[in-house]
N, C-alpha and C positions, 0 to 999 in steps of 0.2 A: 551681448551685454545690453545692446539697445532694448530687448524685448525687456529685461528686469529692472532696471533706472532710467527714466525719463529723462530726457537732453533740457538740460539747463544750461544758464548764462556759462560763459566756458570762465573757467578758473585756473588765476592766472599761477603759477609755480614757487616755491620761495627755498633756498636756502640761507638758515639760520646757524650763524656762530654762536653756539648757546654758551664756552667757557663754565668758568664755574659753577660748583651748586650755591655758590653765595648771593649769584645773581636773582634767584630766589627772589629775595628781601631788600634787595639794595633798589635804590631811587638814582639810579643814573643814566646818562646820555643812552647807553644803550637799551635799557630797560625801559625809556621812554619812547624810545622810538619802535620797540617791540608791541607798546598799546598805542601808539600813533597808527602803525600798519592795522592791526585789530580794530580800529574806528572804519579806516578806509577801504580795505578790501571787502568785497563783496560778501554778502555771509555765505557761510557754506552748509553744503545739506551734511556732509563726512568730514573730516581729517585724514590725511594720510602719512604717518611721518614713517619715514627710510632713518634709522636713529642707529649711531655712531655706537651706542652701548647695549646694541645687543647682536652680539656675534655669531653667529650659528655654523652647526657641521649642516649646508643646504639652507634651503632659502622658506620661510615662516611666516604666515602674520596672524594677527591675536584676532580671536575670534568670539572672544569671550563678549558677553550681553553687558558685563559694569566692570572695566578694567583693574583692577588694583594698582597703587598708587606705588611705585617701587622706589626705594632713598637707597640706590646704589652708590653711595660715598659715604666716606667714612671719617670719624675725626672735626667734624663743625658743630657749629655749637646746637644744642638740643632742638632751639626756635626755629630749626629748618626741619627736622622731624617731625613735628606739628605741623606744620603746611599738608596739608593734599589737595587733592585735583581729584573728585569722585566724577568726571564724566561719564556718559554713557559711551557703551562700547558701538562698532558701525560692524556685525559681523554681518549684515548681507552682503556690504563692501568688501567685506575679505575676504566671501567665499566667493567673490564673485571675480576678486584677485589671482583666486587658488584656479582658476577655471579659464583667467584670460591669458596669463602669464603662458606660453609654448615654450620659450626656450631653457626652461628648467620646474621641474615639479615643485610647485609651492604649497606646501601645508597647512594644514590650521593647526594653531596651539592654545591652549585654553590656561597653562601655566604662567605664561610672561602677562605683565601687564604694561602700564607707563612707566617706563625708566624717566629719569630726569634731565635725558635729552628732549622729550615730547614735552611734560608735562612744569618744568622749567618756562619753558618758552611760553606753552600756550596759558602759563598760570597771569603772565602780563598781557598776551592779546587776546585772551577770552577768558577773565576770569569768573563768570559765569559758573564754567565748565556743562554749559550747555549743551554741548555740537559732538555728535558722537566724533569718537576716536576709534584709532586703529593703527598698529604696527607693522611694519614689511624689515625684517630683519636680514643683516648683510650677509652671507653667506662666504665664509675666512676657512673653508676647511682644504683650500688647498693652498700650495706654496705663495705666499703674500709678493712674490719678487717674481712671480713667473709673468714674461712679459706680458701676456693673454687678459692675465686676471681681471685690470681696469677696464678693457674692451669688453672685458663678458658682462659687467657688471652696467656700462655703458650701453648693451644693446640691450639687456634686459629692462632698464627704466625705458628705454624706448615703447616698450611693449604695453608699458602704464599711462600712454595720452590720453588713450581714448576716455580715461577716469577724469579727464577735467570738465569734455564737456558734462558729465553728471553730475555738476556741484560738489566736486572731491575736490580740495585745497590740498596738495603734493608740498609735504615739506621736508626735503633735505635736511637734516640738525646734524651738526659736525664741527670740527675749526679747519679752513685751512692751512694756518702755519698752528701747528700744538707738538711743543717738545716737553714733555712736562720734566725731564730730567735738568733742564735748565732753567725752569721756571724761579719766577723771584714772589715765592707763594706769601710772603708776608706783605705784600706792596699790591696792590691790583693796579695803579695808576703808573708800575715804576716803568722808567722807560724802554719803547723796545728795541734790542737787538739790531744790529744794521743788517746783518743777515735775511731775519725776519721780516725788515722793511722790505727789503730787498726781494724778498721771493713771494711777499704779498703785492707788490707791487707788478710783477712777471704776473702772476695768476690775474692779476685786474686787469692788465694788458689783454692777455689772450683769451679774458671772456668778454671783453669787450670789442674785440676782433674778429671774435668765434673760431680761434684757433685750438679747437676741440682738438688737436690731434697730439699737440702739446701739456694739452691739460692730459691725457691719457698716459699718454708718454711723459709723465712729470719729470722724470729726470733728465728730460731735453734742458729743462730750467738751470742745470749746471750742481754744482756745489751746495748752494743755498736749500734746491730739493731734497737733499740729504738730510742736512742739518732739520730743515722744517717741515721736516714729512718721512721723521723716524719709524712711524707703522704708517698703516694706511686706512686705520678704522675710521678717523674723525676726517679722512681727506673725502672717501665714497662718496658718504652723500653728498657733496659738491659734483660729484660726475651724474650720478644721479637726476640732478637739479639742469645740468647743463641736456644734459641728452632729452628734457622734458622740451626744449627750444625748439619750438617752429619759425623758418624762413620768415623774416621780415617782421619777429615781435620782438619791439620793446624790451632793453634788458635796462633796470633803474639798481645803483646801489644804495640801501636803505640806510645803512649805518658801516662806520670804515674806524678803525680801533684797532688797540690792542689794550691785552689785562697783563697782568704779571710777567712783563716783556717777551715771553715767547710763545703766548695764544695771541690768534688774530680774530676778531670778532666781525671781523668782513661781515655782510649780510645782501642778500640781493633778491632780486624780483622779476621774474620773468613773465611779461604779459601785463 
């Protein structure tokens, strides 16, 4: 990979609790602190977001030259359909994904574009939409409860370091506590869940201890991991995000929340 991207400043990892697509448009604590990080980290030459809402049978990333702007939700009000995010696509990045990646064949796809896990986020820390983008999608085609799945998904982001030194910004988008069956959708502010507190508060402990092997093993966390980590699509990219951790960097959390009692809007920064 070194012969095709130039070693640049290394760039530091981030997972983002993107929550709702209302966050879109709203002016609050977290949505400020999403263009606060966009002021302060370093620019990047790519994007690279591991995004929660797009599932795949195998493992993907878009490789298209100008992504399509994707409104995978449904039911809000119109002014969030009018919003896009025309960035540029980063497909030398992605094919250069499809080529680094050994522990499973990664493809190009020319069909996906930005879901509103990517394009949510990066519409408050670069709204610009200057910085090329690109997808790496999670790969759910096998039994979601087999004990293996988080470690394969875990050793695979491992395999994606070497893209920070090239000015690739790695972004996990996900929640980690998101039950949306008990969510209190009419309230974003309502309070959360003690459960919720509870087993976001576990997950801050042991990334702040580096006890990755808990976080893999989420249901060492008891009861609470049940309850707040009913699938496992919006949890990945948090494993993702952890396995990008090298010995002795810096781990900051950026923003600590919740929205409609049972999203957590956790946010962190590795490096």
């Amino acid at each position: 990979m070194s012969e095709k991207l130039p070693e640049k400043e290394k760039m530091p990892v981030l997972f983002i609790g993107h929550g709702s697509p209302m966050n879109i448009i709203l002016d609050n604590s977290y949505t400020q602190s999403l263009v606060k990080l966009g002021k302060e980290l370093p620019r990047p030459e790519a994007i690279m977001v591991i995004s929660a809402h797009w599932m795949t049978d195998g493992t993907f990333v878009t490789c298209n030259e100008n992504p399509k702007t994707i409104y995978d939700f449904y039911g809000f009000p119109q002014k969030l359909y009018e919003v896009s995010y025309p960035s540029p696509g980063a497909p030398t990045e992605a094919e250069l994904a499809c080529r680094t990646v050994k522990k499973v064949p990664v493809k190009c796809s020319n069909q996906w574009g930005l879901d509103h896990a990517s394009w949510a986020v990066l519409k408050h820390m670069y709204p610009e939409a200057d910085i090329p983008v690109f997808e790496m999608s999670i790969n759910y085609s096998f039994n979601e409860w087999h004990p293996k799945m988080l470690q394969h998904h875990y050793d695979l982001a491992s395999e994606l370091k070497e893209f920070r030194n090239k000015g690739v910004l790695i972004i996990g988008s996900g929640n980690i506590v998101h039950n949306l069956s008990l969510i209190d959708f009419q309230n974003v502010d309502a309070e959360p869940y003690e459960w919720a507190v509870e087993l976001d508060e576990k997950v801050k402990e042991n990334i702040l201890s580096g006890n990755h092997r808990d976080l893999i093993q989420y249901l060492n966390m008891g009861e609470v991991a049940k309850i707040g980590v009913p699938t496992l699509d919006h949890y990945l990219p948090m494993i993702y995000a952890i396995a990008l951790q090298e010995e002795g960097e810096v781990l900051e959390f950026t923003h600590e929340g919740f929205q409609h009692s049972s999203v957590s809007m956790r946010c962190f920064k590795i490096g």
